[in-house]
N, C-alpha and C positions, 0 to 999 in steps of 0.2 A: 504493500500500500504506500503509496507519495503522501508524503504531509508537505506541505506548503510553506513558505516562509512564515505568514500569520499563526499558523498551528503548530510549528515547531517552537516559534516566540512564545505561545501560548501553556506549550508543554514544561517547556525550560523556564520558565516564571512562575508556575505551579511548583514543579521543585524545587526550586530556591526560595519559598515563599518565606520557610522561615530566616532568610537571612538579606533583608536588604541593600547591605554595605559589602562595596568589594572586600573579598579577604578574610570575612566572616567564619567562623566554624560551622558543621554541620557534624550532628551524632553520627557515627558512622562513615561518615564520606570524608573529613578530612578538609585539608584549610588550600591543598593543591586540587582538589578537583572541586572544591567549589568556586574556587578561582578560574577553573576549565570552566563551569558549567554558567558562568558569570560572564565571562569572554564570549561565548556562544553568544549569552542573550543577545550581548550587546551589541555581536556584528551580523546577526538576525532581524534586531526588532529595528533595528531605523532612530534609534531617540535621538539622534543628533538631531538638531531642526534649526533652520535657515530662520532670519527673521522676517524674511517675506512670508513663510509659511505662516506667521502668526497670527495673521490678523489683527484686527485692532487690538493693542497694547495696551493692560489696565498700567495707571501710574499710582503705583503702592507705597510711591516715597510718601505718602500723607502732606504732599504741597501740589498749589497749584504748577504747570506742564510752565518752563518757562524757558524763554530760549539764551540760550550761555554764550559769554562772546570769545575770544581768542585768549590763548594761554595764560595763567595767571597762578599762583600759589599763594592759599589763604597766609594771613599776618601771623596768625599762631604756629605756620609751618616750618615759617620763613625765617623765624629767630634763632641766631644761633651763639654757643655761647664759646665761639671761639677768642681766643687772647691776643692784643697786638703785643709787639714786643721790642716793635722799631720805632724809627720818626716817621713821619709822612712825606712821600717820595714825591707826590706829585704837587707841580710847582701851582703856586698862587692857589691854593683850593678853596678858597670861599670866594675866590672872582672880584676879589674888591681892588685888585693893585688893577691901575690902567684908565687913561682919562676915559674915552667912550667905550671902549672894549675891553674884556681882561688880557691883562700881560699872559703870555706865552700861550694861550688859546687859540686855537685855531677854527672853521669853521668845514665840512665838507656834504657833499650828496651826490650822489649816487643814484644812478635806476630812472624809471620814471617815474618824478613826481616835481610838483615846485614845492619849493621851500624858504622858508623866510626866519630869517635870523635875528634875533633883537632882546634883549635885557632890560628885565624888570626887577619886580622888589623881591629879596630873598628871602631866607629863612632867617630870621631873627638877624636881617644884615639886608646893606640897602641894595645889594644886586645878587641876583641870577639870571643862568642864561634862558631863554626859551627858544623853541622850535617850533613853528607849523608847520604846516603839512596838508596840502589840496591836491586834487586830481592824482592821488595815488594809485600807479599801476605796481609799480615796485620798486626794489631797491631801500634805501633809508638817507636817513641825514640826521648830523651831528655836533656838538662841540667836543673838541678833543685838543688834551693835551701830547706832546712830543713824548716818547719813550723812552720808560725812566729803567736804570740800571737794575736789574733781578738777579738772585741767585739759583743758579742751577738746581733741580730739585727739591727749594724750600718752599716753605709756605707761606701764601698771604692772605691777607684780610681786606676786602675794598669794601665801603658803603658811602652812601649820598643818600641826600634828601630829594624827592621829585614830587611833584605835583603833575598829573595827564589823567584825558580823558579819554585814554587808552590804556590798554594792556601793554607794556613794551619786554622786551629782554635784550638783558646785560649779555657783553659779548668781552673777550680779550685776545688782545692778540700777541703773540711771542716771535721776538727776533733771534736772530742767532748772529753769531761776530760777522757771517757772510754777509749780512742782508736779508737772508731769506724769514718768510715769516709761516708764522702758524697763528691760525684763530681754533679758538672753544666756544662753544657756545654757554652760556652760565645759565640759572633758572629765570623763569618768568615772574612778573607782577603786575598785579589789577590796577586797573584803573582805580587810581585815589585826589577827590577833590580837595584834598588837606595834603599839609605836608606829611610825609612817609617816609622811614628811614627805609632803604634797601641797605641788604651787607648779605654775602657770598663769603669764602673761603676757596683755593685754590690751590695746589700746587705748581709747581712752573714745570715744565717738563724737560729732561735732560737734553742738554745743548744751548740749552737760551739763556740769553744775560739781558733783554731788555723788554719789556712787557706796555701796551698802554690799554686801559680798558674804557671800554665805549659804554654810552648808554646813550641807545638810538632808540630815533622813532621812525617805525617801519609803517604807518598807515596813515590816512587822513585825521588830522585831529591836533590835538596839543600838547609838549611837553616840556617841564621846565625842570630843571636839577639844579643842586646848591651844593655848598658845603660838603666836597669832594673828599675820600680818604683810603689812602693805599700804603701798608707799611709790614713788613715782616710777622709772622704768628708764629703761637706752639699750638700747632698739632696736638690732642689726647689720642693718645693710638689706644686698641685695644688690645687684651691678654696676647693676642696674637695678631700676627695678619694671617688674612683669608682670600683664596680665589672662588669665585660662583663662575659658573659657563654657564652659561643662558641661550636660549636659542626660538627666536620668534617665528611662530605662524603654525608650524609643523609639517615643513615641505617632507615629501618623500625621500629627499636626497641626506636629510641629515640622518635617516634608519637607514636606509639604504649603503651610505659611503662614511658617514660617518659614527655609528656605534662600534662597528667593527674597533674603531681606532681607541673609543674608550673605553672601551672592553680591554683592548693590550695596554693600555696604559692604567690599567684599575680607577679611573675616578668618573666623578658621577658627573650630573647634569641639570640644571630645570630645564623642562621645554614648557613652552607658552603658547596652546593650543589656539588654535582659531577652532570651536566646537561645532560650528557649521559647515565645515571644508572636512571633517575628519573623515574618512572614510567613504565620502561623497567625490570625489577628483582624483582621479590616479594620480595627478603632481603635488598630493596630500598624503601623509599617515595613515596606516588602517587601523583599527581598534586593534588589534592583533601586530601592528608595528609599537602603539605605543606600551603596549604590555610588556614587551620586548624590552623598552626604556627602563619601565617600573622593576622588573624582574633582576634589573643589572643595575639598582639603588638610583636611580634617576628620578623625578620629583618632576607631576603634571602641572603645572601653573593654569591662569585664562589668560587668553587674549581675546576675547571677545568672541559672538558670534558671528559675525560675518565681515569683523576688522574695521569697522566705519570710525572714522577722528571722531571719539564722543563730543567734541567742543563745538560741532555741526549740529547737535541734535538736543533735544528737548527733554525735560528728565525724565517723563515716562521711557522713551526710547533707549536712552544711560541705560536705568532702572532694567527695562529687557536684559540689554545689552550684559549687564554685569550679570544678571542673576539667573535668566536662561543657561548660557555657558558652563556657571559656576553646578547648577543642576544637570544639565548633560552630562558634564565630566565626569559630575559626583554620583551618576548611578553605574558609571562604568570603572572609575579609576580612586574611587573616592574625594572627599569635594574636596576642592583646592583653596588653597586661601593666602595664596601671591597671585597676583595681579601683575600684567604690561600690559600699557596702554598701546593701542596702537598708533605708529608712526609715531611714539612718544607724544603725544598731547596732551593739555592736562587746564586745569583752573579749578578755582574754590568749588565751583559746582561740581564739576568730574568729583574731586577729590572727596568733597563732601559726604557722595554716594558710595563711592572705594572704599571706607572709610567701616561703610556700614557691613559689606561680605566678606573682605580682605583682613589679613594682618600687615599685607604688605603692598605698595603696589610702585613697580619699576617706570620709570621717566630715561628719555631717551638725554638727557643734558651729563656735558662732562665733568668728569671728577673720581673722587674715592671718598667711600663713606669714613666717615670717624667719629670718635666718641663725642666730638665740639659739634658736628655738624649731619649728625647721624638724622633722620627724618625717614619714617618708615613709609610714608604716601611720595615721597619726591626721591628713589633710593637712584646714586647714581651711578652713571656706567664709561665703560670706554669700548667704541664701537669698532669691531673686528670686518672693516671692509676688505675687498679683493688687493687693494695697495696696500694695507697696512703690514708694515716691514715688521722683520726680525727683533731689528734695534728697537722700534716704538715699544710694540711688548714689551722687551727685555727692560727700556725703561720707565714701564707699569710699573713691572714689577717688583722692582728697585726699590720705588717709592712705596709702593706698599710694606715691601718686606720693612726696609727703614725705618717707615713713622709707623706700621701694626695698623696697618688701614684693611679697611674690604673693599677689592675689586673685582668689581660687577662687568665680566667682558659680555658683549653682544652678538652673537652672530643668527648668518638667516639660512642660507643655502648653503650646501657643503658639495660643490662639484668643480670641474673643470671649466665653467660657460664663458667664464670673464665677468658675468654679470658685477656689478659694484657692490650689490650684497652679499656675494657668493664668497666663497671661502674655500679654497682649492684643499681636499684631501690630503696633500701634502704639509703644506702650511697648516692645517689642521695639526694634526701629529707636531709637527715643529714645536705649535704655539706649547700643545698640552709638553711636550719636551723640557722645556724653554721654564716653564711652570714649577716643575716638579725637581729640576737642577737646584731651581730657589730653598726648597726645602717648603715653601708655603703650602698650608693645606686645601686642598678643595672640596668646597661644599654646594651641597644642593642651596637656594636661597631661603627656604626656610629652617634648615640647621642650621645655617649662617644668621640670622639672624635669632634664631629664639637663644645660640649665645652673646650675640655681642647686646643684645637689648639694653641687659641686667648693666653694661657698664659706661651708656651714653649720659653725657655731663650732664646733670638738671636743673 
């Protein structure tokens, strides 16, 4: 007799009835074949589900549906209680030296947009600078000062006061004695019509001795900044340093070409499922690939169901987004509770919502976590593109091992394509090589964090 996909579902969910959690025991059967008979259901019965399948979306956050605007991290996120421990590097920083304009200030933009440049009244001091900003297609504009002297590998502390009727993000950029430069991207902040302290934490990255940091305005709107400051830190590092390997989406090619690889090198993984693609798209994971992951200490995260920038959408749709996911995953893999946003996006709203299924949830902006600047909704990372060399890892690593930080690396596709996300099989194995020469341990992201919680500064 043929039993049908629906009635074979229907058989294998009778017999696991008494156990609804992956991994579960069963009298008589055993914690491996109710895992077998688990696996079945799940690449039987279909419960991955697409958010088109849904239909209308109730919004259970208990607020009205409200629409969110572009990246920002709540003021309670954003504080950090890291220590300066130098003078301040950057010349004139409260903009007062200079008959109409501040001394050693300069102005620039970029992209398409006009812009207009002009100083008003500061923060507790009679000038700042401002910026507008009309017919924005792209690009940004800025006040910026020349690049001030950094030390290779150490750390710094920048913040300012700004007032915008936008969301903006801090940016900096690193010289090296050649000329050649390197930008990071730093976290975001809301639009505030008061003054507001911003302040980030950084390292400089090895090779560089000259740093200047920006804070642009990339959209139409307003923004003015005061009271600038940039000067040496100490780092609180934790009991240890730590590596996490992260890997977004759940392409086929990281079970396919790259478990192998950490399988021979013993360490684990999170992957960060997209729960709508799973088992749906051959260029996706089958339920039966990421068991594979699980079975060899690897840890399921979400990414969403169907990968959309939450900052696009309305918090009934978030509210899907986070919670359908976190239940697919959780009747096959058990529920997950780290979190990656996709394409790293994020603002008080996203987070708000993260906040409520998560313990954790990963941001695409650059850094290393520490005990001064540890933030579990904003955790940061350093991202493992197709260019990213030998030396760059090696000095991650460095830094991490050094100050006892967690580095959070990012990777998406593991094959030969060239693609800019991709991450070639070879270089794979290198990176994890490269890792494990340091002596640093690797962790899933939520081992990693349920120890380093206990020792972030308060």
């Amino acid at each position: 007799m043929k039993i049908g996909r629906k009635g074979l579902a229907y058989i294998l969910s009778a017999l696991i009835v008494a156990s609804a959690s992956y991994g579960a025991g069963f009298t008589g059967v055993g914690a491996a074949a109710a895992q077998a008979l688990t696996q079945t259901r799940c690449e039987v019965g279909a419960f991955m589900q697409h958010s088109d399948q849904a239909g209308n979306v109730e919004d259970t956050t208990g607020s009205d549906s409200v629409s969110v605007d572009s990246g920002d991290v709540t003021s309670a996120a954003a504080q950090l209680k890291t220590k300066a421990i130098g003078v301040n590097l950057i010349p004139n920083p409260g903009l007062e030296s200079g008959a109409t304009t501040p001394d050693a200030w300069n102005t620039t933009t970029f992209g398409n947009n006009q812009a207009v440049f002009t100083t008003v009244a500061g923060h507790n001091s009679p000038r700042a600078v401002r910026v507008d900003i009309s017919g924005y297609k792209d690009g940004a504009a800025d006040w910026y000062y020349q690049p001030v002297g950094v030390h290779s590998g150490s750390y710094y502390l920048f913040t300012d006061y700004y007032r915008s009727d936008v969301s903006t993000r801090v940016n900096v950029m690193f010289q090296d004695n050649a000329g050649r430069s390197y930008y990071s991207e730093l976290q975001n902040m809301p639009a505030s019509s008061h003054w507001t302290k911003y302040q980030v934490s950084f390292f400089v990255p090895e090779g560089y001795t000259k740093a200047t940091v920006f804070h642009p305005l990339a959209a139409n709107g307003t923004l003015i900044t005061d009271d600038y400051y940039l000067a040496p830190a100490q780092p609180k590092g934790f009991n240890r340093p730590i590596v996490s390997l992260t890997f977004d989406d759940g392409w086929g090619s990281i079970h396919d070409r790259g478990l192998a690889i950490l399988k021979h090198n013993g360490v684990v993984s999170t992957q960060y499922l997209i729960s709508g693609y799973l088992g749906q798209d051959k260029a996706y994971m089958s339920v039966k690939d990421v068991y594979d992951f699980q079975n060899s200490g690897s840890e399921v995260g979400s990414h969403t169901v169907d990968h959309p920038d939450l900052t696009t959408l309305d918090a009934g749709q978030v509210n899907f987004e986070l919670t359908r996911s976190q239940a697919d995953l959780g009747k096959c893999f058990g529920t997950p509770v780290d979190f990656a946003a996709p394409y790293g996006t994020y603002n008080s709203a996203t987070i708000a919502q993260e906040q409520k299924y998560y313990e954790t949830a990963r941001s695409t902006d650059d850094g290393f976590n520490t005990a001064d600047n540890l933030n579990p909704y904003h955790l940061l990372v350093q991202d493992m593109s197709n260019d990213t060399t030998q030396a760059q890892l090696q000095s991650w690593v460095d830094i991490a091992k050094a100050n006892h930080a967690w580095l959070i690396l990012v990777y998406h596709q593991v094959d030969d394509s060239g693609s800019p996300y991709s991450r070639h099989p070879a270089d794979l194995n290198r990176d994890i090589q490269t890792i494990k020469a340091s002596g640093i341990a690797v962790e899933t992201v939520h081992n990693a964090y349920s120890e380093v919680k206990t020792q972030a500064v308060r």
